[in-house]
The first five atom37 places (N, CA, C, CB, O) and aatype in JSON, in Angstrom:
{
  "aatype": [20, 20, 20, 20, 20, 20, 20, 20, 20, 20, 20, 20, 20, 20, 20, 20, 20, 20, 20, 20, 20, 20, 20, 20, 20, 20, 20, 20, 20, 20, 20, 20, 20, 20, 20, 20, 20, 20, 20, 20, 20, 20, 20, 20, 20, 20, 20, 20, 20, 20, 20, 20, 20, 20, 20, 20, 20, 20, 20, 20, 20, 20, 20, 20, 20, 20, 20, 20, 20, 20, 20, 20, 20, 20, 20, 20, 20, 20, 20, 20, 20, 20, 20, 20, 20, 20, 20, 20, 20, 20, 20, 20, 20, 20, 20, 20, 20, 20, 20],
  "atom_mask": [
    [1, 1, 1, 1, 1],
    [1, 1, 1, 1, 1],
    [1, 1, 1, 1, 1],
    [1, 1, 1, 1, 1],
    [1, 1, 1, 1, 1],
    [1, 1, 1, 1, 1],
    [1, 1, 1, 1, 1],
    [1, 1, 1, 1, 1],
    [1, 1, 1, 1, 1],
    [1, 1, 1, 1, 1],
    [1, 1, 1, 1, 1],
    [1, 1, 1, 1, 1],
    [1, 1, 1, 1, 1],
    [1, 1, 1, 1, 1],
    [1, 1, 1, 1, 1],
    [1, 1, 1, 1, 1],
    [1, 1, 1, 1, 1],
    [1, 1, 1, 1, 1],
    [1, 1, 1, 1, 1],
    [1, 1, 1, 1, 1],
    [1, 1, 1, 1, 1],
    [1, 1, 1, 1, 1],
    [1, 1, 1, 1, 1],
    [1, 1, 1, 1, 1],
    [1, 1, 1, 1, 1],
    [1, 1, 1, 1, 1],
    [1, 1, 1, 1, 1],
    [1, 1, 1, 1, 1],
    [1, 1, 1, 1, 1],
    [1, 1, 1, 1, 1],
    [1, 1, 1, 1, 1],
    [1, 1, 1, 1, 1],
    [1, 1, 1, 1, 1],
    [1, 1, 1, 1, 1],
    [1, 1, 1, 1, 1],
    [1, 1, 1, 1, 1],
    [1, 1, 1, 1, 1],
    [1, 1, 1, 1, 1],
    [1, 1, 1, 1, 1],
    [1, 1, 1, 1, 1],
    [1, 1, 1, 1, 1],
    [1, 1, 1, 1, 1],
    [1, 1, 1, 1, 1],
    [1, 1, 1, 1, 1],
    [1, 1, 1, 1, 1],
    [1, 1, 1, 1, 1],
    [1, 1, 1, 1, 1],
    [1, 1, 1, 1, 1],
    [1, 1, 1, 1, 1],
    [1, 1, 1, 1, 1],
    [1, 1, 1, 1, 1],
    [1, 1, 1, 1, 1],
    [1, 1, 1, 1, 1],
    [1, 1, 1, 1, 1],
    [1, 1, 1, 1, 1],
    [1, 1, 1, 1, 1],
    [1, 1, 1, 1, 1],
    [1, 1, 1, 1, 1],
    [1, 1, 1, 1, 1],
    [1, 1, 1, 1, 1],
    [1, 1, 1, 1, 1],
    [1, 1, 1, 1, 1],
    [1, 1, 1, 1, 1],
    [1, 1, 1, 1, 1],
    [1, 1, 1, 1, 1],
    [1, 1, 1, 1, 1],
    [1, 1, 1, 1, 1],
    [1, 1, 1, 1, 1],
    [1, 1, 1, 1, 1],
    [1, 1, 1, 1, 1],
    [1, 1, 1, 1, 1],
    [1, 1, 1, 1, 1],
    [1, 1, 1, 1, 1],
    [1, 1, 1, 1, 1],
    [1, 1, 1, 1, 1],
    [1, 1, 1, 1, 1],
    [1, 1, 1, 1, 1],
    [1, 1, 1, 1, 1],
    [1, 1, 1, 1, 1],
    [1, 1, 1, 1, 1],
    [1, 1, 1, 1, 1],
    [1, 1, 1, 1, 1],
    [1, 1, 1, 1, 1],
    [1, 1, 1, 1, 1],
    [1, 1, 1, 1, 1],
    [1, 1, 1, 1, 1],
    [1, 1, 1, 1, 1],
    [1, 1, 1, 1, 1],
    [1, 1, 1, 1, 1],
    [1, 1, 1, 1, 1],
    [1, 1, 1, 1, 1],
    [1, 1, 1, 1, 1],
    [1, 1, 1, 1, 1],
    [1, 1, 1, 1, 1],
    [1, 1, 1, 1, 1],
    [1, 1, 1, 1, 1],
    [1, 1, 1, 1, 1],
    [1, 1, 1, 1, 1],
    [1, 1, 1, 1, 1]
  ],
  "atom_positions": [
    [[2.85, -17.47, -8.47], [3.35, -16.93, -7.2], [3.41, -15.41, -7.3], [4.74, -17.52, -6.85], [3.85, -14.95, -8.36]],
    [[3.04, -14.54, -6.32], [3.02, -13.26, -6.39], [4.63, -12.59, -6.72], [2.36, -12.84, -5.04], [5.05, -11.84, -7.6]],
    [[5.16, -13.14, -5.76], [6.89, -12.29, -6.1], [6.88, -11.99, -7.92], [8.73, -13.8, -5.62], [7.39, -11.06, -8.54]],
    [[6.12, -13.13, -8.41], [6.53, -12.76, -10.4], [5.18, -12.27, -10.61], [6.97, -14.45, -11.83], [4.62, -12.9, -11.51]],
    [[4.45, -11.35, -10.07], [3.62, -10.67, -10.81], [4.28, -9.23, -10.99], [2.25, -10.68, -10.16], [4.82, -8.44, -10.22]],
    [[3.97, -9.22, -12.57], [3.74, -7.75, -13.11], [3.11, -6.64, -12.21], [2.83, -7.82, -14.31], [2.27, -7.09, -11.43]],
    [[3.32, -5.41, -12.15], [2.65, -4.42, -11.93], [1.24, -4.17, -12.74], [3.53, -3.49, -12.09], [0.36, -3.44, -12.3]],
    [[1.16, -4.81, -13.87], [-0.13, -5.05, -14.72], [-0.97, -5.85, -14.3], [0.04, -5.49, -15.91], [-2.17, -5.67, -14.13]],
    [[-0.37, -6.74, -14.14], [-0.94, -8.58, -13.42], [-1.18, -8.04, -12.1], [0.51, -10.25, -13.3], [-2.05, -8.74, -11.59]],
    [[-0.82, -7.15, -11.33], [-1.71, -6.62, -9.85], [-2.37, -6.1, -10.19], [-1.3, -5.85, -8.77], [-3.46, -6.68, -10.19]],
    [[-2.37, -5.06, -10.59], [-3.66, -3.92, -11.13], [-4.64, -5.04, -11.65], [-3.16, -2.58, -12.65], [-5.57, -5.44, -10.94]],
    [[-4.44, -5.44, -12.67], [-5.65, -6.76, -13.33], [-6.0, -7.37, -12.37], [-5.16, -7.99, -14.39], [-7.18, -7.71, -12.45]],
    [[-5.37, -7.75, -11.26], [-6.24, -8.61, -10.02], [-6.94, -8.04, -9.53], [-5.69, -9.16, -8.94], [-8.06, -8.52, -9.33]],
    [[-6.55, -6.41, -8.98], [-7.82, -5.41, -8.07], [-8.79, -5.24, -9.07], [-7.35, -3.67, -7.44], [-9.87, -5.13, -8.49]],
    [[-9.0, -5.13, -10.6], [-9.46, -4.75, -10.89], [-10.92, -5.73, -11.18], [-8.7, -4.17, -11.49], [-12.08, -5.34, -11.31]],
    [[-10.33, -7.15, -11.2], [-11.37, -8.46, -11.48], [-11.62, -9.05, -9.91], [-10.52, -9.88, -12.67], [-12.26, -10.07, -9.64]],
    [[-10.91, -8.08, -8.87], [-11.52, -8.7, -7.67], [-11.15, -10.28, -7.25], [-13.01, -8.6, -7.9], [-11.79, -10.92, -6.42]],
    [[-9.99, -10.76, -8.01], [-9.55, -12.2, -7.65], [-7.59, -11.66, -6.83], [-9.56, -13.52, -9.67], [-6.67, -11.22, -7.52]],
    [[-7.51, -11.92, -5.13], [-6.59, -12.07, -5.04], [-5.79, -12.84, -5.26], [-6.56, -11.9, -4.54], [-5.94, -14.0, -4.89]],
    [[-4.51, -12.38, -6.03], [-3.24, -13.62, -6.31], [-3.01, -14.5, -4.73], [-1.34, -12.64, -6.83], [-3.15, -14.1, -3.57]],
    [[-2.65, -15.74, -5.23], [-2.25, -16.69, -3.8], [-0.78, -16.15, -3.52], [-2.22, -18.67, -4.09], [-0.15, -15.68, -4.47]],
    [[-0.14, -16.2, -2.09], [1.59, -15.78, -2.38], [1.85, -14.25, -1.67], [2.0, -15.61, -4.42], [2.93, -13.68, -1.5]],
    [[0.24, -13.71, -1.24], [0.88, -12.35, -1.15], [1.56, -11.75, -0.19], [0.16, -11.59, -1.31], [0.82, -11.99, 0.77]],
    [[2.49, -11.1, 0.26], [3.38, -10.59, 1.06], [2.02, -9.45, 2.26], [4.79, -9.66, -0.13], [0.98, -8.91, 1.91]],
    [[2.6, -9.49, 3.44], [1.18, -8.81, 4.05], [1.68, -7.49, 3.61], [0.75, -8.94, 5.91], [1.19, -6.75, 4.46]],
    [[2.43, -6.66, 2.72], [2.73, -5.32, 2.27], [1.64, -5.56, 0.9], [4.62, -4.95, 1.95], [0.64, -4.86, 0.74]],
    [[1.98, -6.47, 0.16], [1.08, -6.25, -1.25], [-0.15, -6.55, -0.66], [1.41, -7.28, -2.68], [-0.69, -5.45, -0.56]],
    [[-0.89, -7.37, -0.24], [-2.0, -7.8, 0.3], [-2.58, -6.44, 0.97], [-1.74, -9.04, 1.28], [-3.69, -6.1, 0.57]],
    [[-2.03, -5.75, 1.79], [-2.08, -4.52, 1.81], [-2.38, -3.67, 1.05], [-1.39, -4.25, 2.04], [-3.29, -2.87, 1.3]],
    [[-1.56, -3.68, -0.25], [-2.24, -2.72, -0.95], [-3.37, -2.79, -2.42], [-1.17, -2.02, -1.2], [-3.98, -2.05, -3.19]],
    [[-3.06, -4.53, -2.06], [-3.98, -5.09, -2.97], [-5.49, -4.79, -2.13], [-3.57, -6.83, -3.27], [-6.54, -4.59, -2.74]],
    [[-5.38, -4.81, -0.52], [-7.08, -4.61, -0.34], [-7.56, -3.15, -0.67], [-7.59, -4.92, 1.33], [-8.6, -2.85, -1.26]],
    [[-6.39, -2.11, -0.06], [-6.49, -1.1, -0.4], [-7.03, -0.66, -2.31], [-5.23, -0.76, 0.14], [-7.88, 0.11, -2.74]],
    [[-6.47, -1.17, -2.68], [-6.64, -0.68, -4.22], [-8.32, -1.09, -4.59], [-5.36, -1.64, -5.42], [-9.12, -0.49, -5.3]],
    [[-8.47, -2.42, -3.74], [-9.94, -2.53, -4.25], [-10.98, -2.2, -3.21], [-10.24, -3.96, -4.76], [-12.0, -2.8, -2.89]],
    [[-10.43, -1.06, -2.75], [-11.48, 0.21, -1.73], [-11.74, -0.38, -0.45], [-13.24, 0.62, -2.39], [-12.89, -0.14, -0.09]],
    [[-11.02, -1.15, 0.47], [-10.59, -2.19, 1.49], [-9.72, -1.42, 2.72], [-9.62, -3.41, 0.67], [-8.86, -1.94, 3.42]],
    [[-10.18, -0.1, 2.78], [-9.18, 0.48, 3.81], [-8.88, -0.17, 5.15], [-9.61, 1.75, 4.15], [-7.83, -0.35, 5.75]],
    [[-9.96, -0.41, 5.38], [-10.01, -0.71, 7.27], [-9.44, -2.35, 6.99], [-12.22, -0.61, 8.35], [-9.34, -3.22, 7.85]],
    [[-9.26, -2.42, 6.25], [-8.55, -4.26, 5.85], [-7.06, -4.11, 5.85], [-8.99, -5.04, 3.95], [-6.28, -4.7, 6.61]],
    [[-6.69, -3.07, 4.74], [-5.31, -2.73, 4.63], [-4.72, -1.87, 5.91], [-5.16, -1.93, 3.31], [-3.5, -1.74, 5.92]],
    [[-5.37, -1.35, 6.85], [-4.91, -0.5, 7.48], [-5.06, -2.08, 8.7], [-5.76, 1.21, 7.53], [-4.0, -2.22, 9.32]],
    [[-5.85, -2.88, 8.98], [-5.62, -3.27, 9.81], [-4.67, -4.72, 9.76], [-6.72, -3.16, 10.29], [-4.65, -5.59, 10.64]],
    [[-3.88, -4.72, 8.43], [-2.97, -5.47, 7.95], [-1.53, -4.89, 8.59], [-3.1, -5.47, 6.4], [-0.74, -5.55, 9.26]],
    [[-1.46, -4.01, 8.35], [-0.12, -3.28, 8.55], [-0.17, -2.32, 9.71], [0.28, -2.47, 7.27], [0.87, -1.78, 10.08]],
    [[-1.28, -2.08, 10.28], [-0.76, -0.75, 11.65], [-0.13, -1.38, 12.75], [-2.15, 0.17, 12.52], [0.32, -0.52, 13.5]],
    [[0.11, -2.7, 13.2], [0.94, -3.32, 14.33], [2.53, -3.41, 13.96], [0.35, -4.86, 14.64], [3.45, -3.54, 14.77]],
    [[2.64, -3.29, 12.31], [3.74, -4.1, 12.12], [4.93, -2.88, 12.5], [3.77, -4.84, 10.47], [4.62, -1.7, 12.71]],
    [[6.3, -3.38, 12.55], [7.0, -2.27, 13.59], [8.41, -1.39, 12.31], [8.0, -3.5, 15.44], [9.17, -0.45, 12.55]],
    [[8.24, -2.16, 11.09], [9.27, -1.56, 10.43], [8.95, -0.92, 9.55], [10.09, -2.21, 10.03], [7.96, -1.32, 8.93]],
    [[9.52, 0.17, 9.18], [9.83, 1.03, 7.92], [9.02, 0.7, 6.91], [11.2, 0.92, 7.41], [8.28, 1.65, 6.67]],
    [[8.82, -0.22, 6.2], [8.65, -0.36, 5.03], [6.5, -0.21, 5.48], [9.66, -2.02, 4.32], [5.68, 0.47, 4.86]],
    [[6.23, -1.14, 6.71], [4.95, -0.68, 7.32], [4.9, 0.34, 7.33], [4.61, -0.95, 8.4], [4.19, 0.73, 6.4]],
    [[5.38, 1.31, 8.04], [5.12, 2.63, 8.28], [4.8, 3.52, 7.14], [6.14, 3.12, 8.94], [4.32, 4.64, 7.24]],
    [[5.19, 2.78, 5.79], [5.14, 3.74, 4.79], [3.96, 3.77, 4.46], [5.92, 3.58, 3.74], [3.33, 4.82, 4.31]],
    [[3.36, 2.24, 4.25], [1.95, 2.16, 3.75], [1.12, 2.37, 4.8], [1.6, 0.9, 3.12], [-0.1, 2.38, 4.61]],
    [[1.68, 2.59, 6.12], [0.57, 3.16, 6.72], [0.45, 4.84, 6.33], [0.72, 2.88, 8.31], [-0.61, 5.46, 6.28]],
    [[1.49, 5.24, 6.15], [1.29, 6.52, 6.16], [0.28, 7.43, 4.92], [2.65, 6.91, 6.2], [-0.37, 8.48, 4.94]],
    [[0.75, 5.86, 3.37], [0.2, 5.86, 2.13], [-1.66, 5.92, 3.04], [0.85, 4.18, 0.95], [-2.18, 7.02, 2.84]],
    [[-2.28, 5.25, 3.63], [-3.23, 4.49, 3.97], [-3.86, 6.49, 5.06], [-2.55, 2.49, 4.96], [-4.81, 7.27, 5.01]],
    [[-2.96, 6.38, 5.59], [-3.51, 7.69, 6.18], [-3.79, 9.04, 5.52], [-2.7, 8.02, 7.08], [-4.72, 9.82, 5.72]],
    [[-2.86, 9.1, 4.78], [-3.27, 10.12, 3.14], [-3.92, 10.05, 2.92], [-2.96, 10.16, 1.93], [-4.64, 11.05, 2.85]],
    [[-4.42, 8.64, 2.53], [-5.95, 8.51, 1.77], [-6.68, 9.3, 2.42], [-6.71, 7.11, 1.74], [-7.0, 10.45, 2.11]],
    [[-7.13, 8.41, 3.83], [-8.2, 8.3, 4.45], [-8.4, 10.2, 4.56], [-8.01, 7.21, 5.94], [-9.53, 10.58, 4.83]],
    [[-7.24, 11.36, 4.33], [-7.2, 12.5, 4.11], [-6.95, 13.1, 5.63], [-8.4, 12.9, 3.31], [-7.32, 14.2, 6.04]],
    [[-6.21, 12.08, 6.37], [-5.54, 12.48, 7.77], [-4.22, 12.82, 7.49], [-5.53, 11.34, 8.9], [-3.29, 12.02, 7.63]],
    [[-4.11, 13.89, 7.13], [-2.31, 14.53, 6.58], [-1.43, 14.7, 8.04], [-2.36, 16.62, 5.61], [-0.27, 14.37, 8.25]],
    [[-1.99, 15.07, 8.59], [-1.26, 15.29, 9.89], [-0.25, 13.69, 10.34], [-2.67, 15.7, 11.19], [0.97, 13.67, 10.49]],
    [[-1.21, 12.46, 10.46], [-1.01, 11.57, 10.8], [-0.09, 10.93, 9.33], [-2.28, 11.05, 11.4], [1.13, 11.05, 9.35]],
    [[-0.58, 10.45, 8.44], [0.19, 10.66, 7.43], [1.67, 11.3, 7.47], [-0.57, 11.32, 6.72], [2.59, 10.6, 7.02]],
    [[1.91, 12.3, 7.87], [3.58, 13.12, 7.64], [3.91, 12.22, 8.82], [3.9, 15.27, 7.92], [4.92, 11.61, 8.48]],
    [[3.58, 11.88, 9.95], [3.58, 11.43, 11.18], [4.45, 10.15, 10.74], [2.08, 11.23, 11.9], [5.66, 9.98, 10.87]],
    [[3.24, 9.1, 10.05], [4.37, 7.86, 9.33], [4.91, 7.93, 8.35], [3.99, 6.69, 9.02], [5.54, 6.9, 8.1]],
    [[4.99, 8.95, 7.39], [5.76, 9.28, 6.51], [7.39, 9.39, 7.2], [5.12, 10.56, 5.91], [8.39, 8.9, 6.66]],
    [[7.39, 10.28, 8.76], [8.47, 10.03, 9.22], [9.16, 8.98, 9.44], [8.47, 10.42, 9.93], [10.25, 8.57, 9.05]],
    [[8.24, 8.53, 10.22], [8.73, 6.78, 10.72], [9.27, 6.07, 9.34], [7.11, 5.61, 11.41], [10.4, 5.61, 9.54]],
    [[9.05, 5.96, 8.66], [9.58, 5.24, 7.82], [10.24, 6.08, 6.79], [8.67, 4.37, 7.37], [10.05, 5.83, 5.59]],
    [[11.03, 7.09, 7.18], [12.63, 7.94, 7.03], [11.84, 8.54, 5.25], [14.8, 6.36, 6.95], [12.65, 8.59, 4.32]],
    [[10.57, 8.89, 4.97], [10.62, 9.35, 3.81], [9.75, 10.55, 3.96], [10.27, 8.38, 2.8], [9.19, 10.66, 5.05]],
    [[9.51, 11.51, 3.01], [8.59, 12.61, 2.89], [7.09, 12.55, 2.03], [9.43, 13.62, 2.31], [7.25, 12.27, 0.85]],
    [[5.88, 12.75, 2.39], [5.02, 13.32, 1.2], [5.31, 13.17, 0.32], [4.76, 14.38, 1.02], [6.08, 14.08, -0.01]],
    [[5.12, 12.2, -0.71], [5.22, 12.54, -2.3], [4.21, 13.72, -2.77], [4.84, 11.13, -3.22], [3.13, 14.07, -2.29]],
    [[5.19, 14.37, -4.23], [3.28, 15.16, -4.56], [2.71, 14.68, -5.72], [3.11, 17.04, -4.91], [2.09, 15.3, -6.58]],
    [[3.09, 13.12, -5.63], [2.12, 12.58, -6.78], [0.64, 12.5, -5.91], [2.7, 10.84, -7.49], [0.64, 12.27, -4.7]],
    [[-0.33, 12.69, -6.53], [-1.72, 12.2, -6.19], [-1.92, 10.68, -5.86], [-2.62, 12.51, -7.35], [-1.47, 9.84, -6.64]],
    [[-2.61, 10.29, -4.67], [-2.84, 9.03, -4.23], [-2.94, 7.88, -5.16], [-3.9, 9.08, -3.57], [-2.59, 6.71, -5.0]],
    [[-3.49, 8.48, -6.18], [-3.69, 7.16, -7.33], [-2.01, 6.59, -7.82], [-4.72, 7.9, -9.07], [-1.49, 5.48, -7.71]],
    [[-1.59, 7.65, -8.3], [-0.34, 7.58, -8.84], [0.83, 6.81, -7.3], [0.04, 9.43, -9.47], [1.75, 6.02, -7.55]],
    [[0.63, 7.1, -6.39], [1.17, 6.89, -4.96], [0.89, 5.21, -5.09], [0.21, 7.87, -3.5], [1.8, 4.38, -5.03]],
    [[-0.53, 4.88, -5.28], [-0.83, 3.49, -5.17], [0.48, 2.6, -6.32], [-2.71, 3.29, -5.71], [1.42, 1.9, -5.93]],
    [[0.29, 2.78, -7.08], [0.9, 2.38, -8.6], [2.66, 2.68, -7.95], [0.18, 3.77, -10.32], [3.34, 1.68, -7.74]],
    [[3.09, 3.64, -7.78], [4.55, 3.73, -7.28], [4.94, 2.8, -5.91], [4.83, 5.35, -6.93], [5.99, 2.21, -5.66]],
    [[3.72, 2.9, -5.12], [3.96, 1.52, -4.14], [3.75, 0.42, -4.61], [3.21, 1.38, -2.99], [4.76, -0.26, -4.42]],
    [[2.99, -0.15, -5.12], [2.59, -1.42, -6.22], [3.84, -1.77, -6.71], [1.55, -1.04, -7.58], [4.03, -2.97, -6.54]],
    [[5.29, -0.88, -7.55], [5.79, -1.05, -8.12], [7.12, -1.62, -7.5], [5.6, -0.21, -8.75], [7.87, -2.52, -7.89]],
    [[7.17, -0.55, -6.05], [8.15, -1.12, -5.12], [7.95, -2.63, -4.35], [8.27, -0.07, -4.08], [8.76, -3.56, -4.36]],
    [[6.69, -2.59, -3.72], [6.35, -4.16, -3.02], [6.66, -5.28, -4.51], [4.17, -4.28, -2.33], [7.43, -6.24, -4.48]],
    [[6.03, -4.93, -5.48], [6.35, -6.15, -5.84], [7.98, -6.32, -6.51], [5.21, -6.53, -6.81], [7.98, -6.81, -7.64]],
    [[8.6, -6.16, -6.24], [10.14, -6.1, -6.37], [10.98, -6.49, -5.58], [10.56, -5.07, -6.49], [12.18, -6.36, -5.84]]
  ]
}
């Protein structure tokens, strides 16, 4: 079940391309994302209406290197810009969803 995967045991799934069964539409999110799945992950989470969406949308708009829009849901979901680099961003969200 996903809730007991490791932060290792996700990474090892994007990385062999097998999604875990169980996944929350936030990890699934960033499980498509991680395995280069934007328009999947973005169209997982841009309807959804709370906070914790808004974040990974905002993670998802960073990427895509729309900063404007990005700070935009960075608001909505009451947090700021990290200045870790996106990779490191993925892995610190990874760490929160699955928790």
């Amino acid at each position: 079940m996903a809730a007991h995967l490791s932060v290792d045991e996700f990474i090892e799934s994007v990385k062999k391309r097998q999604q875990p069964s169980g996944l929350s539409i936030y990890q699934e999110a960033l499980w498509e994302e991680g395995c280069g799945n934007w328009e999947k992950a973005h169209a997982l989470i841009q309807d959804l209406p709370d906070k914790q969406a808004a974040l990974l949308h905002a993670y998802l708009h960073r990427v895509e290197g729309d900063e404007w829009n990005a700070r935009y849901w960075y608001n909505r979901a009451g947090a700021s810009m990290p200045a870790l680099d996106t990779k490191e961003e993925w892995k610190e969200l990874v760490k929160r969803f699955l928790t």
